[in-house]
C-alpha positions in Angstrom: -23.2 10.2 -10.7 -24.3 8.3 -7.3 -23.1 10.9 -4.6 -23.0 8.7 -1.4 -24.1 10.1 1.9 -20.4 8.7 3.4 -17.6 9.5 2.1 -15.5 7.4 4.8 -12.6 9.7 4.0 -12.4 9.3 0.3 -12.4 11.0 -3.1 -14.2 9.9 -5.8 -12.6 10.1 -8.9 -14.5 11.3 -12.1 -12.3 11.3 -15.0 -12.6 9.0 -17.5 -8.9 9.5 -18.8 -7.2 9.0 -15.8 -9.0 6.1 -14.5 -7.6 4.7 -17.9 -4.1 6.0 -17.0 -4.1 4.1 -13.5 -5.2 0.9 -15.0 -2.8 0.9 -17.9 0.0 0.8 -14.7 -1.8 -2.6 -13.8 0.6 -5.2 -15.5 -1.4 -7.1 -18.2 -0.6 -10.6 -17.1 -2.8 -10.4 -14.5 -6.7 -12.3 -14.5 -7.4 -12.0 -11.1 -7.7 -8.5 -9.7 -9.3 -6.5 -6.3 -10.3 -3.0 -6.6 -10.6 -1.6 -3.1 -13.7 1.3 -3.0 -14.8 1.3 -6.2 -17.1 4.3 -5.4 -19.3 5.4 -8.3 -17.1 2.3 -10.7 -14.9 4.9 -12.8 -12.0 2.5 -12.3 -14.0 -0.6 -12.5 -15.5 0.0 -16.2 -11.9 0.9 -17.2 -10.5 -2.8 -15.9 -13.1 -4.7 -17.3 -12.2 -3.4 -20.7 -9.1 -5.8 -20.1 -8.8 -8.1 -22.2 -7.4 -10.7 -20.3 -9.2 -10.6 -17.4 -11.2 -13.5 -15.7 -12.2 -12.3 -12.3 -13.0 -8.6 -10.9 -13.5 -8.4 -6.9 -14.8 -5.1 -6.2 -14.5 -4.3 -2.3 -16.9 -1.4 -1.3 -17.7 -0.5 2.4 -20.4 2.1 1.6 -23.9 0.5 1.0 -25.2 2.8 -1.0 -22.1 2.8 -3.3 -22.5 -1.1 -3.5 -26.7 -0.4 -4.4 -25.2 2.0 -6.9 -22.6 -0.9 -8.7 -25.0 -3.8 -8.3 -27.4 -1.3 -10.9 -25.4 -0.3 -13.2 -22.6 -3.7 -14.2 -23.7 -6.9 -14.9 -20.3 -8.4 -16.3 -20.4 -11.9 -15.3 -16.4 -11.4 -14.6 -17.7 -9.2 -11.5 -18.0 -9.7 -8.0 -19.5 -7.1 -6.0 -18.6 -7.7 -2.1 -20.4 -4.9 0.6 -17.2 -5.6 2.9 -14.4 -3.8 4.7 -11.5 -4.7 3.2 -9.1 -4.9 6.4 -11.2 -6.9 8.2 -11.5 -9.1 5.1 -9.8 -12.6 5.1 -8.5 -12.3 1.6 -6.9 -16.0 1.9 -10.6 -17.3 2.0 -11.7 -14.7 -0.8 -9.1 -15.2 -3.8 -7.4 -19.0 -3.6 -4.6 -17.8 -6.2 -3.1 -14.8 -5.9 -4.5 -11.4 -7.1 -3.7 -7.7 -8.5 -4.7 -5.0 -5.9 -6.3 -1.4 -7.5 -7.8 1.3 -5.8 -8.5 4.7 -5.2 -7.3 4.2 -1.2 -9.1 6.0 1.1 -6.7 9.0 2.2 -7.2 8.2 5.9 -6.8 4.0 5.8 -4.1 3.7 3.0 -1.2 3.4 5.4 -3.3 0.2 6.8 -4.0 -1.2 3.5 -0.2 -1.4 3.0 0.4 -2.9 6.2 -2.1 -5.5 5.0 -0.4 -5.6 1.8 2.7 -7.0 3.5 0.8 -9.3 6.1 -0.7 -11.2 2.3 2.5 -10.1 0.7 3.2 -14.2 -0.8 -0.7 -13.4 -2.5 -0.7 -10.2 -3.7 2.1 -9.6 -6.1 1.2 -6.5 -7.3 -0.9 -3.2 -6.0 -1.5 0.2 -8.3 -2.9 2.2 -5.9 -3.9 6.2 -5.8 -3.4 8.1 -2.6 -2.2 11.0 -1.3 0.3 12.4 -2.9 3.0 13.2 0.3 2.4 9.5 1.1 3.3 8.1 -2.0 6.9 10.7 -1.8 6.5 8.5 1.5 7.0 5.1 0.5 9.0 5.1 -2.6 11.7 7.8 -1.0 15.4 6.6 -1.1 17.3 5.9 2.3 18.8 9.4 3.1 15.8 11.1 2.3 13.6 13.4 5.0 10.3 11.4 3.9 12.1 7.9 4.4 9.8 6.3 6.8 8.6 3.0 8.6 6.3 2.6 5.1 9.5 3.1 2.6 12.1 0.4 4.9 9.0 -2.3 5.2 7.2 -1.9 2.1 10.8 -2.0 0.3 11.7 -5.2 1.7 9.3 -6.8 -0.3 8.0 -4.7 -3.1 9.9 -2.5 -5.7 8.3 0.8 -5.9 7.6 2.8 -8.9 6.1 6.7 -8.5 4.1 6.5 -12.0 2.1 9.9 -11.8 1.0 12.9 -10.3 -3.2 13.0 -10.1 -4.7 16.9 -9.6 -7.8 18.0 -7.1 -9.6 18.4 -10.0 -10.9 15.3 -11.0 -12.4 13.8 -7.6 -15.7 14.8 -6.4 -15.5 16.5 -3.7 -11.9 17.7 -4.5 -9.6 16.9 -1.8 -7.1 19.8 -0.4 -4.3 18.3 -1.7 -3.0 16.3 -4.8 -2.7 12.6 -4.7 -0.8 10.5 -6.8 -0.6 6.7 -8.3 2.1 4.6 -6.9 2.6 0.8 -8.3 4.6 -2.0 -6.1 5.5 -5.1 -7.3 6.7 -7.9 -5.6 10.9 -8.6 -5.7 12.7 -12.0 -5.3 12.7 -11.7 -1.6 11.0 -14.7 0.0 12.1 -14.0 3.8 14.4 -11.8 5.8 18.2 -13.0 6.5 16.6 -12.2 10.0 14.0 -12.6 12.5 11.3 -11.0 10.9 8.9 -10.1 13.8 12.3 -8.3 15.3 12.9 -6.7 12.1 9.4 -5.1 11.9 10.0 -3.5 15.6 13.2 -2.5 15.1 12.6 -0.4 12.0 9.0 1.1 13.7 10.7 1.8 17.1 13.9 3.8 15.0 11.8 5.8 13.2 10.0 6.5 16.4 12.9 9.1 17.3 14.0 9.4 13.8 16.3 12.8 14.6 18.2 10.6 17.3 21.1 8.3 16.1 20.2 4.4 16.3 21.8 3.7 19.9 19.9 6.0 21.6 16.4 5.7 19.2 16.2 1.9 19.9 16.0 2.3 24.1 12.5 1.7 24.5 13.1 -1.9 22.7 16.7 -2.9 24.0 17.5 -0.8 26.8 20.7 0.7 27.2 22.8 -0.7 24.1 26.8 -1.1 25.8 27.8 -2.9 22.7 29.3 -1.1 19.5 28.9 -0.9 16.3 28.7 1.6 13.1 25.2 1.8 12.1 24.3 2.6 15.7 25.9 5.9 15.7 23.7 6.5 12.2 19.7 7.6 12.5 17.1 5.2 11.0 16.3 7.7 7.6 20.3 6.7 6.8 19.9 3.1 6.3 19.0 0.7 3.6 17.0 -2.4 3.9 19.9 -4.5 4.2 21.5 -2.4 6.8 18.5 -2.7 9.0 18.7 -6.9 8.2 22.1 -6.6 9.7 21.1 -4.2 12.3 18.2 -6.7 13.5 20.4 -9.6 13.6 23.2 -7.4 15.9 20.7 -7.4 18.6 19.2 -10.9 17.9 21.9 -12.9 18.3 22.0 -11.1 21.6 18.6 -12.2 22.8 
């Protein structure tokens, strides 16, 4: 196995069985997929056993680990781009829309998902493998103590599925924690019943004082809020997507 001089924060994984696993979460209708940090290509040779597949776009930041791919697959289905993938203009790279795979970087995932939504209309689905408090993160339920910015925004667009738990064990190095394989797929939502750019600031600046109720959490963004109303006397973790539609609207038809 290539053993890359920079790790840029991530794990590479080295088990044949559950690189298998985290494809098989990949829905099978898809032809056109992205693997972010392919690393060492664990994951890769396990997608390009798909049947149905027509394109691969492997994303690697790490010129030695693109040296390492460009050596060892020749699939005419593969692309091989030395690239960072948030700086990349994906609209210019895939003209159709496109699965997203990956063994995300621990210490960039958050930014891929923010990404994610920015291309959400082009990426209708993502399996992705991160750390394992992150992915409680994003698929928690309103009411929960991990509900977060991630779980409101990323649930506007996307239904989230937990699929599995992944152990230390089969990365090289080992991280100190366990990570786990989260898949999203993209609901009937086209657009907000709301301002969107509103919405986006409203959810990030509740959460910014999650232990405060709404009224009092959203100051920095409305000033002193005179006007009343029930889900301002609740704190961000207790509402739903829609709740924070209606929320957003409250103070935009007030602008």
């Amino acid at each position: 196995m290539v053993r890359p001089k920079k790790y840029l924060g991530q794990h590479f994984l080295k088990d044949t069985n559950i690189a298998r696993k985290i494809t098989a979460c990949l829905s099978k209708d898809f032809t056109t997929v992205c693997e972010i940090g392919p690393g060492t290509g664990i994951l890769t040779q396990s997608l390009l056993e798909r049947e149905n597949l027509s394109e691969l776009t492997l994303i690697e930041i790490d010129a030695e680990s693109v040296e390492y791919l460009n050596s060892h697959f020749t699939d005419e289905r593969l692309r091989i781009l030395e690239a960072d993938f948030l700086k990349s203009d994906l609209s210019g790279l895939f003209p159709v829309s496109f699965a997203l795979i990956g063994n995300f970087p621990y210490n960039i995932s958050s930014q891929i998902f923010f990404k994610v939504l920015k291309n959400r209309n082009r990426i209708p689905e993502v399996v992705g493998m991160i750390q394992k408090e992150v992915a409680e993160r994003i698929a928690a339920p309103p009411g929960s103590r991990t509900y977060g910015i991630l779980s409101v925004l990323l649930q506007s667009w996307y239904d989230i599925e937990y699929c599995f738990t992944v152990n230390e064990s089969v990365f090289y190095p080992p991280p100190k924690v366990k990570s786990a394989v989260i898949r999203l797929q993209r609901n009937k939502t086209a657009t907000l019943d709301c301002n969107e750019v509103l919405f986006f600031k409203v959810v990030k600046t509740a959460f910014g004082q999650r232990r405060k109720m709404l009224r009092n959490a959203l100051k920095p963004l409305f000033g002193k809020i005179e006007f009343e109303h029930p889900l301002l006397d609740q704190r961000a973790e207790q509402l739903t997507v829609s709740e924070f539609v209606v929320l957003t609207r409250l103070f935009e038809a007030r602008a």
